[in-house]
C-alpha positions, -999 to +999 in steps of 0.1 A: +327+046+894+317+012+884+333-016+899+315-042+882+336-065+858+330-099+842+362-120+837+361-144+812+385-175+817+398-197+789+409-233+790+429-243+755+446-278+746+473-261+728+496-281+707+524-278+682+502-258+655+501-223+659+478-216+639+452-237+651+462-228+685+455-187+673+424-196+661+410-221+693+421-192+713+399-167+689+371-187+689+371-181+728+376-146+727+344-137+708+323-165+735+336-145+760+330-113+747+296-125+735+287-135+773+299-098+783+338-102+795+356-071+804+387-090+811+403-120+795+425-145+804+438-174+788+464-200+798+497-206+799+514-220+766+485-207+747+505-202+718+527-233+710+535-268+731+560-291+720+586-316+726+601-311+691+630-282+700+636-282+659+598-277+653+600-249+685+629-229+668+616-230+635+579-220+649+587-198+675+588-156+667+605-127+682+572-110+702+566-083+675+560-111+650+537-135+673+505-138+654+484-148+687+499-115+703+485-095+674+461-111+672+449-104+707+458-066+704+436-065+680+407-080+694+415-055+730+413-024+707+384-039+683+359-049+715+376-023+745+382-055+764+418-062+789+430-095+780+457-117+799+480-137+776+487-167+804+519-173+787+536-177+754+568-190+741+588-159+726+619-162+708+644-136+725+680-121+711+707-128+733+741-129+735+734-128+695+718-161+701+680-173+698+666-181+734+633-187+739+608-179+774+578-179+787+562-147+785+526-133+803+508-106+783+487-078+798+471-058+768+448-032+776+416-019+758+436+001+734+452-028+723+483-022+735+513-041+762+511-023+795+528-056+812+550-083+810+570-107+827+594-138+821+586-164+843+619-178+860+605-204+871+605-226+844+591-266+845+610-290+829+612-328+834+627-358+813+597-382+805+601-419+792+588-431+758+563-452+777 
C-alpha cells in the first residue's frame, strides 16, 4: 500500500465574479496537478464573496447548478485527483424559501460528492463605510 500523497493547497482572492473566481480556481488546479497533487484543497468562499445580498441572490445556485462544483468534478474524474472545496455559497430550498450556506466539498477521484457539511458557525460582522 502506498502511503505517499502530495497535497496541493490553494490560496484565491475570490470576489463577486463567479466566473473569474471558477477560472482563478482552475488555473490552480492544473499547477497543482502539474506539480503532482493527489489531493486538493482550496479555500473557503472560493466560489463567490460579497456584500451586495441582491448581487448574492441573483448569483448564487442551488448546488446541482454551481459551475465551480462541476467544474471541480470534472477535473477529480478527468486527473483521478480528491479535491476539497473549502467552502462555497449554495443557494438551499427551505421552507419554500431561498436560503443560502456555506458548504465544504469532498469530491473524490471519480468525480463524485462523498462529503459535505454546512458550517454553523457562520461569521458575520457590521463594518463602517470607512
Amino acid at each position: 500500500m502506498n502511503l505517499n500523497i502530495k497535497i496541493g493547497i490553494i490560496q484565491l482572492t475570490s470576489s463577486d465574479n463567479l466566473q473569474d473566481n471558477c477560472n482563478q480556481l482552475e488555473y490552480y488546479l492544473y499547477e497543482c496537478k502539474k506539480k503532482g497533487a493527489d489531493f486538493i484543497l482550496s479555500p473557503e468562499v472560493s466560489n463567490f464573496i460579497s456584500t451586495d445580498s441582491e448581487l448574492k441572490k441573483q448569483s448564487i445556485n442551488l448546488e446541482k447548478e454551481d459551475s465551480m462544483i462541476c467544474m471541480v468534478k470534472n477535473f477529480c474524474y478527468k486527473f483521478k485527483v480528491w479535491s476539497l472545496i473549502g467552502s462555497v455559497i449554495i443557494k438551499i430550498k427551505k421552507d419554500l424559501k431561498d436560503e443560502f450556506v456555506n458548504r465544504s466539498i469532498l469530491i473524490n477521484s471519480e468525480g463524485k460528492i462523498v462529503a459535505r457539511y454546512d458550517k454553523i458557525h457562520m461569521f458575520d460582522v457590521n463594518l463602517k463605510k470607512k
